[in-house]
N, C-alpha and C positions, 0 to 999 in steps of 0.2 A: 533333506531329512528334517525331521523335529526335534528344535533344541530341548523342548519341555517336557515332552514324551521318554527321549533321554535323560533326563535329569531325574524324574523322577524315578527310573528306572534303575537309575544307575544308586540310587538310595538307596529303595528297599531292598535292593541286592545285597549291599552295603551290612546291611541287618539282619536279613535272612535268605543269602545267598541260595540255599537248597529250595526254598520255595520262590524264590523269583532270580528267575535265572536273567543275566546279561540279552536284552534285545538282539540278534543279529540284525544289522543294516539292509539285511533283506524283509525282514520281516516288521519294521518300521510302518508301515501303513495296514498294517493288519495291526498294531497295537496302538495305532490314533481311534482303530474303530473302536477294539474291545475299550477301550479308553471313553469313548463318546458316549456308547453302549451304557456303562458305569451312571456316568454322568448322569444324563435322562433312564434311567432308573432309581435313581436315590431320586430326584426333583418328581419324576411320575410318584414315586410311592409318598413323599410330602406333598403334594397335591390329593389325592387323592385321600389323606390322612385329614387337613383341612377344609375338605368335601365336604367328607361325612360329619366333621367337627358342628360344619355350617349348619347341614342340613339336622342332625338332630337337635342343636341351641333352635331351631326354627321350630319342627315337628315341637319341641317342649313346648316354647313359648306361645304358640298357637292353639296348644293342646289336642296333635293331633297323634294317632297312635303310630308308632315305626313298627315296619313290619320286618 
């Protein structure tokens, strides 16, 4: 099992028990994934937010048009 998956599970439960319900021990590696999932989604979508930042400080300073 995972101690960190539990733990913070065992928090937000802690808080708002009706929307996060206690893990069962069965279902531990299904919630590393949704958990992972999370993770590289918040970094893709700040990445992807630093992209575009790049590319249009580029497109300006170059003076080209964004389409």
């Amino acid at each position: 099992m995972s101690c960190g998956i539990l733990a913070i599970n065992a928090l937000v439960n802690y808080f708002h028990p009706e929307w996060f319900p206690l893990i069962q021990k069965e279902d531990v590696a299904e919630g590393r994934l949704r958990t992972l999932k999370l993770i590289v989604d918040v970094h893709e979508d700040e990445v992807s937010v630093r992209v575009e930042r790049m590319v249009t400080k580029t497109h300006c300073t170059l003076g080209l048009q964004i389409w």
